[in-house]
OpenMM code with the backbone's topology and positions (N, CA, C; nanometers):
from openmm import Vec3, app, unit

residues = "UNK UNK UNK UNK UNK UNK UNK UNK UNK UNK UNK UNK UNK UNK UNK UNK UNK UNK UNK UNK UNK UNK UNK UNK UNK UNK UNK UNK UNK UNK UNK UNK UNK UNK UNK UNK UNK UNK UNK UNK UNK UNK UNK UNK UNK UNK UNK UNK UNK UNK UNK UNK UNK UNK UNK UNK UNK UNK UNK UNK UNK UNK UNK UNK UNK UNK UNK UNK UNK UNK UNK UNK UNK UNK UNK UNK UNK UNK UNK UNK UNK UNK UNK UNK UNK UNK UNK UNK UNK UNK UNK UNK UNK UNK UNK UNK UNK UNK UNK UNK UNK UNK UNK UNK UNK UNK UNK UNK UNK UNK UNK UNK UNK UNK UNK UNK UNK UNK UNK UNK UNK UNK UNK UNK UNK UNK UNK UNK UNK UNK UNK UNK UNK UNK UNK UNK UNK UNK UNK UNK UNK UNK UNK UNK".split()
positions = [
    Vec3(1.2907, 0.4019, -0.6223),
    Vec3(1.3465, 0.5093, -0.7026),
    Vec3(1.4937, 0.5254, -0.6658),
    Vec3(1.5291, 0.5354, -0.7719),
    Vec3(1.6868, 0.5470, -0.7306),
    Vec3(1.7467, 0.7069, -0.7566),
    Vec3(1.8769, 0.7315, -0.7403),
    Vec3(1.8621, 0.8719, -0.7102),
    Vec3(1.9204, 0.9806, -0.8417),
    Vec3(1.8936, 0.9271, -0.9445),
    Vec3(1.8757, 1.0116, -1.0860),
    Vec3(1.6957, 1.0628, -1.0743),
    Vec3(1.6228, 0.9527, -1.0373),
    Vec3(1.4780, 0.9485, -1.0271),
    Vec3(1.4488, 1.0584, -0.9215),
    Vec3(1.5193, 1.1051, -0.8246),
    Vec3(1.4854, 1.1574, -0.6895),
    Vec3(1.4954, 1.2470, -0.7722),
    Vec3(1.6068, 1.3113, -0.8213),
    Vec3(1.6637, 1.3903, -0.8528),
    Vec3(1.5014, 1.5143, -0.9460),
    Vec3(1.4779, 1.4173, -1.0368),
    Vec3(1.3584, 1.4307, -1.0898),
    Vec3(1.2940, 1.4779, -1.0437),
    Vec3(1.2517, 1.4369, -0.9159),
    Vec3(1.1095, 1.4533, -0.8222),
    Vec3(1.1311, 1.5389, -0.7385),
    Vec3(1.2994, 1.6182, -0.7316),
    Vec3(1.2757, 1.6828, -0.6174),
    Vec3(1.3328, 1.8025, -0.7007),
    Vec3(1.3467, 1.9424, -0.6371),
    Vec3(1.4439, 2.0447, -0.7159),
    Vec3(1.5381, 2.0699, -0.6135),
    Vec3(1.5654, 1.9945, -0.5044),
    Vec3(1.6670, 2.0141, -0.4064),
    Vec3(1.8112, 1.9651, -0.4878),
    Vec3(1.9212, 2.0207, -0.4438),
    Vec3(2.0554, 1.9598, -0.4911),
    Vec3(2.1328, 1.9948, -0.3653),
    Vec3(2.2707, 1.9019, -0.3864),
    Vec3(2.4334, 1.9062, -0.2812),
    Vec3(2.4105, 2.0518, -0.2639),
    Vec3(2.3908, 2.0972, -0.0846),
    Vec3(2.4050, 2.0082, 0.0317),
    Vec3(2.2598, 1.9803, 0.0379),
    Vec3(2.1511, 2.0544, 0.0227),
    Vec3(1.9871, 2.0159, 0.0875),
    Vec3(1.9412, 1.9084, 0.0417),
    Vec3(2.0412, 1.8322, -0.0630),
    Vec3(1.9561, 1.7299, -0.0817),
    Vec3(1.9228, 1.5962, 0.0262),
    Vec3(1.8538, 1.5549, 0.0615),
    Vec3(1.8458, 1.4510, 0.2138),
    Vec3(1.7804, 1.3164, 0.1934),
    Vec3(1.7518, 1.3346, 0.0738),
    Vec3(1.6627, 1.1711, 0.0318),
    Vec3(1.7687, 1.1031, -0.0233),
    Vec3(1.8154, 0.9464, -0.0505),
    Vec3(1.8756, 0.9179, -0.0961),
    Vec3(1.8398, 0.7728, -0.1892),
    Vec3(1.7221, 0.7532, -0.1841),
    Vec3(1.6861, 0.6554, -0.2006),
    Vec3(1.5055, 0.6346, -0.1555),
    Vec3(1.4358, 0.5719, -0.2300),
    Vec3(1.2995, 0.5606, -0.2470),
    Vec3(1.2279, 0.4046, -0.2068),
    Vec3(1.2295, 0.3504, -0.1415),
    Vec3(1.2081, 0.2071, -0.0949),
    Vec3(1.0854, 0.1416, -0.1619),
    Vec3(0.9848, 0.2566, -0.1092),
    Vec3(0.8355, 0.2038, -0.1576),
    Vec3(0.7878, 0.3314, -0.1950),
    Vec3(0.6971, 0.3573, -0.2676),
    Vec3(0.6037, 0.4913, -0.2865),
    Vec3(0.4571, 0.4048, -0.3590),
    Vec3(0.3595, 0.4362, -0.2408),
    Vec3(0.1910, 0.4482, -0.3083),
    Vec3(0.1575, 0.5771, -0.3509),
    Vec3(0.1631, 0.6374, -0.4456),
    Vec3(0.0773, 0.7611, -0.4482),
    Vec3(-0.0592, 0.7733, -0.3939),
    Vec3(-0.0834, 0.8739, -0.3582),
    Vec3(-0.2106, 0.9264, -0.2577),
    Vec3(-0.2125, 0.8679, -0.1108),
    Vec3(-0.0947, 0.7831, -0.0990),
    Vec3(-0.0922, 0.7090, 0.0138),
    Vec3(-0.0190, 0.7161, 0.1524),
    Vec3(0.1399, 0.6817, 0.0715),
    Vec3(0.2489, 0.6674, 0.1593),
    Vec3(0.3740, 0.6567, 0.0679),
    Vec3(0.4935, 0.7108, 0.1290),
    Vec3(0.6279, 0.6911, 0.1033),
    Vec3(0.7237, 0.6362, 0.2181),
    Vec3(0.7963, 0.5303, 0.1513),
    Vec3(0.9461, 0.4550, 0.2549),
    Vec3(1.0181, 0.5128, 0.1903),
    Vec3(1.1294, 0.6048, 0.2009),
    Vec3(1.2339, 0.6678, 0.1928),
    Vec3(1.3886, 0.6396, 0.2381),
    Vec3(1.4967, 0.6380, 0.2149),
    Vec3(1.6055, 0.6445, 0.2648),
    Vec3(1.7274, 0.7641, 0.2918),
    Vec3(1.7509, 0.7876, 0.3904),
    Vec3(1.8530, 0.8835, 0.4319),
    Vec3(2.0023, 0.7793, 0.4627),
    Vec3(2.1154, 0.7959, 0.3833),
    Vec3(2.2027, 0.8044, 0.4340),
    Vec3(2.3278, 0.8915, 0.5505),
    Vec3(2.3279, 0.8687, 0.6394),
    Vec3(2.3911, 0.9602, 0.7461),
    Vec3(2.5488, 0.9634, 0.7525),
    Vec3(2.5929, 1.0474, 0.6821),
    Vec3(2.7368, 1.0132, 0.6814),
    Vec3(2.8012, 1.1121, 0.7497),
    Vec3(2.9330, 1.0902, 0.7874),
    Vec3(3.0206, 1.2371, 0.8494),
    Vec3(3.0795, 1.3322, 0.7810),
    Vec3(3.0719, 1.2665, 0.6644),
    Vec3(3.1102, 1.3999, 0.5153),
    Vec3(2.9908, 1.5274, 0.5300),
    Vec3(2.8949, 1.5271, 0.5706),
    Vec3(2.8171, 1.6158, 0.5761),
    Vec3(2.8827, 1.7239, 0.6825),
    Vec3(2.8226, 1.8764, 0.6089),
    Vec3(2.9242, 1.9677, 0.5851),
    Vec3(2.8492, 2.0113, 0.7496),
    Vec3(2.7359, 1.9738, 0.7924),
    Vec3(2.6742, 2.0304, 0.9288),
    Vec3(2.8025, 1.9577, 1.0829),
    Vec3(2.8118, 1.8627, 1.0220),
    Vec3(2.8522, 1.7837, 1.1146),
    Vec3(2.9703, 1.8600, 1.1890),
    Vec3(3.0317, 1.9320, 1.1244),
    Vec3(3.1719, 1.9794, 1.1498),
    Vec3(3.1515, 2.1038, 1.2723),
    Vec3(3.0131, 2.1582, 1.2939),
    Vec3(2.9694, 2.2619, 1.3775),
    Vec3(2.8500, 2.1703, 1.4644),
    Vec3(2.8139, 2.0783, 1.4839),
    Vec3(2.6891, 2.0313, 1.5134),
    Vec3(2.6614, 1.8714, 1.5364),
    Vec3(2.7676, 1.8258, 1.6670),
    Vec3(2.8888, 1.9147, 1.7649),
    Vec3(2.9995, 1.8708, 1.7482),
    Vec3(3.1157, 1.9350, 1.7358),
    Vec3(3.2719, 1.8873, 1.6941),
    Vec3(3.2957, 1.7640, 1.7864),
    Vec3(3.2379, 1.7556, 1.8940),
    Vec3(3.2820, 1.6459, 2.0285),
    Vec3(3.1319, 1.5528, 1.9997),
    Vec3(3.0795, 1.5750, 1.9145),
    Vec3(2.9686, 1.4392, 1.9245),
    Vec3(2.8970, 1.4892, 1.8381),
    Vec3(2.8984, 1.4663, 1.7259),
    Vec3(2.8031, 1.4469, 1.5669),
    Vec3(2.6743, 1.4181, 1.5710),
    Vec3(2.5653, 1.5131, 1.5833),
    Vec3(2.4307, 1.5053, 1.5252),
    Vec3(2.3723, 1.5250, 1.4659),
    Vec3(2.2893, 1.4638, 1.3704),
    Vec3(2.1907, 1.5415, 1.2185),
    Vec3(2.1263, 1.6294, 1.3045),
    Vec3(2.1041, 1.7776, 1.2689),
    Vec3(2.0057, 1.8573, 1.3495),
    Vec3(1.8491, 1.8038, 1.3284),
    Vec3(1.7593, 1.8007, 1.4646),
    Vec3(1.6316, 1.7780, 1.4105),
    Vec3(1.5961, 1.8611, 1.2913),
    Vec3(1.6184, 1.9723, 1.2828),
    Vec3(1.5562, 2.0819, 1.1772),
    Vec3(1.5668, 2.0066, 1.0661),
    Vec3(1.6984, 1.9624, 1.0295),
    Vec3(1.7328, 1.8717, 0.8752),
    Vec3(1.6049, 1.7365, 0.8661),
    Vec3(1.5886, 1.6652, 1.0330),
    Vec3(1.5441, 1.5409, 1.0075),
    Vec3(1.4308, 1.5788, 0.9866),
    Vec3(1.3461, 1.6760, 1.0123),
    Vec3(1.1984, 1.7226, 0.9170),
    Vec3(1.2392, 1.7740, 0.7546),
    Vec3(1.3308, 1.8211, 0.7231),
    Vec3(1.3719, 1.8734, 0.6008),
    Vec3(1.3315, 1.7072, 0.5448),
    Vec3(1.4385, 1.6503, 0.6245),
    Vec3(1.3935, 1.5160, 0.5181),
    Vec3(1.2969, 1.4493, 0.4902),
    Vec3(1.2014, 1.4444, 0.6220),
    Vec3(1.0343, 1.3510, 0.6033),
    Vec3(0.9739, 1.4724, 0.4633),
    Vec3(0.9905, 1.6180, 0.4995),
    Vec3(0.9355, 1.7075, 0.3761),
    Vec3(1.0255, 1.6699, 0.2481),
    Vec3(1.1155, 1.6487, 0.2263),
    Vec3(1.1263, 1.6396, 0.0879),
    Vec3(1.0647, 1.4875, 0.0575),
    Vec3(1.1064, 1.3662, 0.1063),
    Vec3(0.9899, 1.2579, 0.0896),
    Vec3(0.8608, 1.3082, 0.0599),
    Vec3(0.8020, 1.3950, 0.1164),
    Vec3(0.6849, 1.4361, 0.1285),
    Vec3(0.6230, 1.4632, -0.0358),
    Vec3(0.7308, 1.5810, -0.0847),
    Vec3(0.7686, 1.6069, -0.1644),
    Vec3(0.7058, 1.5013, -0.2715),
    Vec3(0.8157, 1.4266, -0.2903),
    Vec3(0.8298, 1.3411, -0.3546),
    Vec3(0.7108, 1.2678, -0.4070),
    Vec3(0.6423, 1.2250, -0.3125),
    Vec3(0.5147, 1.1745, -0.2759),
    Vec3(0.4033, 1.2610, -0.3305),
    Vec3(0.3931, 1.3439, -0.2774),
    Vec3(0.2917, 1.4808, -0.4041),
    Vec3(0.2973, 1.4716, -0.5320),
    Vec3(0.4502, 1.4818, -0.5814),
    Vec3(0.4513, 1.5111, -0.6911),
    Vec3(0.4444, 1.3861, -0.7606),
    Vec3(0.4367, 1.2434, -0.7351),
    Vec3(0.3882, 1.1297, -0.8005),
    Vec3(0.2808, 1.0967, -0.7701),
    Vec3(0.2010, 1.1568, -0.6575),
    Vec3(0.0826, 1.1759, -0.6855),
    Vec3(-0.0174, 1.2650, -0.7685),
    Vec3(0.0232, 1.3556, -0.7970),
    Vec3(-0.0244, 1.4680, -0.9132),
    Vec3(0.0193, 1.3900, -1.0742),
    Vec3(0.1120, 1.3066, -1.0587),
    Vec3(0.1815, 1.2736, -1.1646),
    Vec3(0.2435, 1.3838, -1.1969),
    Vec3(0.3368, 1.4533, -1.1727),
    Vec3(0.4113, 1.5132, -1.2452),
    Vec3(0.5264, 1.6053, -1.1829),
    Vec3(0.6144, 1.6798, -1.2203),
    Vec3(0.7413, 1.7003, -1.1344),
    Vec3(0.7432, 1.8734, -1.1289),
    Vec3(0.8698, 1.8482, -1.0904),
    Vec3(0.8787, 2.0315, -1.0262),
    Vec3(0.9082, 2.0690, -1.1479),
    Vec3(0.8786, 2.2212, -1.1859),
    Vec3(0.9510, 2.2968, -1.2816),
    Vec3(0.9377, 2.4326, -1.2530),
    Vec3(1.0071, 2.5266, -1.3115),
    Vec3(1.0453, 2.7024, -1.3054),
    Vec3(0.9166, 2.7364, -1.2526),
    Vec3(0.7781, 2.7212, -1.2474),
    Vec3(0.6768, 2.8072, -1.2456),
    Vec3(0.6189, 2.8078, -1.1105),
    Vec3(0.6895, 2.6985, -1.0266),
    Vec3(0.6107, 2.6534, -0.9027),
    Vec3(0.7042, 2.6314, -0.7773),
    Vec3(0.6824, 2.6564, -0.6695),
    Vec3(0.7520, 2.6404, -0.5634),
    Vec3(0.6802, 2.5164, -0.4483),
    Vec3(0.7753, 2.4325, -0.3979),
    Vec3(0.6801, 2.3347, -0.3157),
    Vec3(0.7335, 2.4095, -0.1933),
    Vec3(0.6610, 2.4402, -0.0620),
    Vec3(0.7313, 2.4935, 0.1102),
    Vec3(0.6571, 2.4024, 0.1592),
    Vec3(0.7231, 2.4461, 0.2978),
    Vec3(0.7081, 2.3732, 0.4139),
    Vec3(0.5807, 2.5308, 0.4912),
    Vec3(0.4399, 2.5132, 0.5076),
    Vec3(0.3988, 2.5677, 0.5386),
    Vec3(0.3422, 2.5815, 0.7472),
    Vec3(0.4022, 2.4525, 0.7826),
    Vec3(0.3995, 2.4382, 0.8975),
    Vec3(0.4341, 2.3374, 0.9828),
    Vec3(0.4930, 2.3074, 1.0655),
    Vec3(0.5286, 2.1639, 1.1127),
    Vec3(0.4514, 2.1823, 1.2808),
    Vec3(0.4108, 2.0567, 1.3344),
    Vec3(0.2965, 2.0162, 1.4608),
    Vec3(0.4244, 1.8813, 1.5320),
    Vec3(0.3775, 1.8686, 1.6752),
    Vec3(0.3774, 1.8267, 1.7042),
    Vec3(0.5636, 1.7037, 1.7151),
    Vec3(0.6202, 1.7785, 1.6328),
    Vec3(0.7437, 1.7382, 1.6235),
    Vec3(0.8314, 1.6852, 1.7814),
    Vec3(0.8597, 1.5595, 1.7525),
    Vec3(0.9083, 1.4846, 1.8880),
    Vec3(1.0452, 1.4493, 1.7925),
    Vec3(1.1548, 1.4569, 1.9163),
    Vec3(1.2900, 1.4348, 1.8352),
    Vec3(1.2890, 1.2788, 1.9438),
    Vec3(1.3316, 1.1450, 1.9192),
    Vec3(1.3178, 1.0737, 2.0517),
    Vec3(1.4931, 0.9892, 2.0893),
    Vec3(1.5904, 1.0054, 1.9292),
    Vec3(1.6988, 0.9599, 1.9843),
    Vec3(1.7922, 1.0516, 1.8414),
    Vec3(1.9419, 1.0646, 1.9386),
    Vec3(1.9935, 1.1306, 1.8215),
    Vec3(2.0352, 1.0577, 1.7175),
    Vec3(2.0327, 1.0980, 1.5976),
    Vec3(2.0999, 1.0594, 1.4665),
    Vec3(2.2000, 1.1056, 1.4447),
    Vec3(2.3296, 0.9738, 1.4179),
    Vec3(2.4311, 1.0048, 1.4156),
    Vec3(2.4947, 0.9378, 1.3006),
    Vec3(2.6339, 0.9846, 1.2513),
    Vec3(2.7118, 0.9804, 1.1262),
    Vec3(2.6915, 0.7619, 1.1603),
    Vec3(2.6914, 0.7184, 1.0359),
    Vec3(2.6927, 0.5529, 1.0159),
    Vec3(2.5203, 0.5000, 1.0017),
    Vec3(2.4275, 0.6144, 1.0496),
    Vec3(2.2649, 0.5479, 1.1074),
    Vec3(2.2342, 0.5824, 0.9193),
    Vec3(2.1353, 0.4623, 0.8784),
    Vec3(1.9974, 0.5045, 0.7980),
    Vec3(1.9076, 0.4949, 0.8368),
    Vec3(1.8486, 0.6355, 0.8091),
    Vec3(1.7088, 0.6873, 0.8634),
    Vec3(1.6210, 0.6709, 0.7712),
    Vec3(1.5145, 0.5897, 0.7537),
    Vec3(1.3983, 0.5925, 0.7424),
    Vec3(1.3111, 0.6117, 0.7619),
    Vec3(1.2369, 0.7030, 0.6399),
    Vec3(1.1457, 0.7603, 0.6236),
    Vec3(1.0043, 0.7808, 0.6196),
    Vec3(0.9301, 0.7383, 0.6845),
    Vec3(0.8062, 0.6843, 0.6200),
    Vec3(0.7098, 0.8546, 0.6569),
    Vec3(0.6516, 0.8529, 0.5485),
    Vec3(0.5461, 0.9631, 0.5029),
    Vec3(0.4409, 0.9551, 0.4709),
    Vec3(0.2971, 0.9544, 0.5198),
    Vec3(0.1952, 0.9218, 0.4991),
    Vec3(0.1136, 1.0775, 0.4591),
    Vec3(0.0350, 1.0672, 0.3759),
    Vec3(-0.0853, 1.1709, 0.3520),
    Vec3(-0.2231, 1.1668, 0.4136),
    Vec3(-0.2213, 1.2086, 0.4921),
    Vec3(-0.3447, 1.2564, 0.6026),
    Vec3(-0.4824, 1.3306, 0.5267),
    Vec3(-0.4563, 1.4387, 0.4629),
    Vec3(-0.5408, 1.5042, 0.3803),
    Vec3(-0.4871, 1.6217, 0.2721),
    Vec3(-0.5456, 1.6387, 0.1430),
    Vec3(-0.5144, 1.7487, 0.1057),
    Vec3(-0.6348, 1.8402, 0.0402),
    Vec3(-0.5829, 1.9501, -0.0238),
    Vec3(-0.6753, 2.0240, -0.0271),
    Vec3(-0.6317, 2.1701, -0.1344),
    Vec3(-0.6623, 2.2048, -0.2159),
    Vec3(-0.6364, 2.3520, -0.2867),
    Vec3(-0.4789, 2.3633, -0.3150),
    Vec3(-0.3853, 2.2783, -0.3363),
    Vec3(-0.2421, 2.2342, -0.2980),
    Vec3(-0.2076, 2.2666, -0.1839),
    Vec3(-0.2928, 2.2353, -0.0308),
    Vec3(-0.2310, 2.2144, 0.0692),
    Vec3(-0.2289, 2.0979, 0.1187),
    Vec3(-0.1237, 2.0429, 0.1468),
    Vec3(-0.1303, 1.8856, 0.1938),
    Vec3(-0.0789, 1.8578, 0.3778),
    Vec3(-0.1363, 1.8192, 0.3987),
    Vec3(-0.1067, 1.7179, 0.5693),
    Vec3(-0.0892, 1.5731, 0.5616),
    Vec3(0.0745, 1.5604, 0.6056),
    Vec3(0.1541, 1.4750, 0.6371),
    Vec3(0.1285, 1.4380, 0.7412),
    Vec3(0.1761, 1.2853, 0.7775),
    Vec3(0.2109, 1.2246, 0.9125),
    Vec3(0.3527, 1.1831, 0.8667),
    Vec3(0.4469, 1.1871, 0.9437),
    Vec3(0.5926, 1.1459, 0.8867),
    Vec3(0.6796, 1.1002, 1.0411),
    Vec3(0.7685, 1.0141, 0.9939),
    Vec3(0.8214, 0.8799, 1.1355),
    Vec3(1.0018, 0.8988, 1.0613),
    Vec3(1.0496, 0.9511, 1.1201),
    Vec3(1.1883, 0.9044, 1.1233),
    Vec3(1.2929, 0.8156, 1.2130),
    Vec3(1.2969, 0.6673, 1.1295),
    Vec3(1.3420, 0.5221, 1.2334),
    Vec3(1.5353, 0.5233, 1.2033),
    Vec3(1.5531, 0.4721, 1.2939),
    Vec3(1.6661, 0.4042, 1.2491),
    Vec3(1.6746, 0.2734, 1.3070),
    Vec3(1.6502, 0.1759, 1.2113),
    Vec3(1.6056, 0.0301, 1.2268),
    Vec3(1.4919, 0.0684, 1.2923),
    Vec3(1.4515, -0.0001, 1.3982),
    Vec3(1.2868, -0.0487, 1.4624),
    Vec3(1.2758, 0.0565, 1.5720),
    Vec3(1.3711, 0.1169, 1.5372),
    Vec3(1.4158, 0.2466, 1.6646),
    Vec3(1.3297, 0.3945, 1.5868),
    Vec3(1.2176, 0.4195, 1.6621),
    Vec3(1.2037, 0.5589, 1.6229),
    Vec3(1.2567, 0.6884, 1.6611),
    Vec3(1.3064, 0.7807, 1.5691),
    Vec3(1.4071, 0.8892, 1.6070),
    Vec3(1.2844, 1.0293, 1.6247),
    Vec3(1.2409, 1.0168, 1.5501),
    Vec3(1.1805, 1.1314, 1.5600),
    Vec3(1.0113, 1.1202, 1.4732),
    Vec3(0.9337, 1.2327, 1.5117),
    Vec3(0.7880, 1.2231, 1.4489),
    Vec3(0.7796, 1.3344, 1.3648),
    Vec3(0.6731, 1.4099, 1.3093),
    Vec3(0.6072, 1.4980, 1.3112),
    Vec3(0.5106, 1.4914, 1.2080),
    Vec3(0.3872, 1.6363, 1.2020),
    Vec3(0.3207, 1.6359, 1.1638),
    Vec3(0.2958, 1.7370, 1.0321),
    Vec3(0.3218, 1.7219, 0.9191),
    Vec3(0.4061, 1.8304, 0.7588),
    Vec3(0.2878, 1.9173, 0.7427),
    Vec3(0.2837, 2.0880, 0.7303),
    Vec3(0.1618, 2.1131, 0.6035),
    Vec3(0.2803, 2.1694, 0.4964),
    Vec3(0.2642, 2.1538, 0.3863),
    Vec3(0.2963, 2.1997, 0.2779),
    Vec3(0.2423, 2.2569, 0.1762),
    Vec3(0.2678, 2.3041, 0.0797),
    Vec3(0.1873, 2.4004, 0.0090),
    Vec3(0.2603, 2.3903, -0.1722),
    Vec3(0.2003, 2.3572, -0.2574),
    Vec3(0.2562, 2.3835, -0.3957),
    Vec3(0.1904, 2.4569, -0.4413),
    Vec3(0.2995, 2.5956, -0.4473),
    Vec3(0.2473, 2.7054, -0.4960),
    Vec3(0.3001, 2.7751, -0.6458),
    Vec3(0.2238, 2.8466, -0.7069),
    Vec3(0.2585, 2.9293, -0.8466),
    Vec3(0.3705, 3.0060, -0.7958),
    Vec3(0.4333, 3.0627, -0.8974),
    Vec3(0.5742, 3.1499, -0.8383),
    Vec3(0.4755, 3.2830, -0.9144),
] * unit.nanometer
topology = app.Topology()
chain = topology.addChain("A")
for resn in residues:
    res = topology.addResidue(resn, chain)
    for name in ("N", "CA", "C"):
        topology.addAtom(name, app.Element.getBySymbol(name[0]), res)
């Protein structure tokens, strides 16, 4: 998916948007995702002026909007006015190296189980063969 398509699938826009690119997607399955990490990002400038890191908080923002993504081509169908997708809980979150301005982070997002629109993620953030960080997504697509 390229990123008119993301665009589609997600209702995030400039700055929250964090996906940049779609590698692989199985619905009901798994998503490969792409993050570009650049120093134009507006965090970078506070976070830290002497050494540039994506905050972990963002690098779960991003396995969840993949996540995202992944739901909603599994339901077949996309966001609109009537519905809100959240982040209803995150487990087990390991940060293991920092991400910094030049790295792509990849995404991979797996579906564990869902249920009543609550879904459980497993989600891996690499840069190359290097894992950066883990965690474990619940999310929720809810009526507004």
């Amino acid at each position: 998916m390229n990123i008119a398509e993301i665009l589609e699938h997600l209702p995030h826009r400039f700055p929250m948007l964090l996906v940049d690119r779609v590698l692989e997607c199985e619905p009901d399955k798994r998503i490969l995702a792409l993050k570009n990490v650049t120093i134009n990002e507006a965090y970078f400038a506070g976070h830290f002026p002497h050494y540039p890191v994506m905050p972990g908080v963002l690098v779960v923002e991003a396995m969840a909007q993949a996540a995202a993504i992944l739901s909603f081509r599994t339901l077949n169908r996309k966001p609109d006015d009537e519905s809100v997708y959240y982040f209803a809980g995150i487990d087990e979150a390991r940060f293991k190296r920092p991400i910094v301005p030049g790295d792509q982070l990849l995404l991979e997002v797996s579906i564990e189980r869902k249920s009543s629109g609550l879904w459980k993620f497993s989600g891996t953030a690499r840069v190359g063969d290097t894992l950066a960080a883990e965690a474990k997504l619940l999310c929720a697509l809810r009526a507004l």
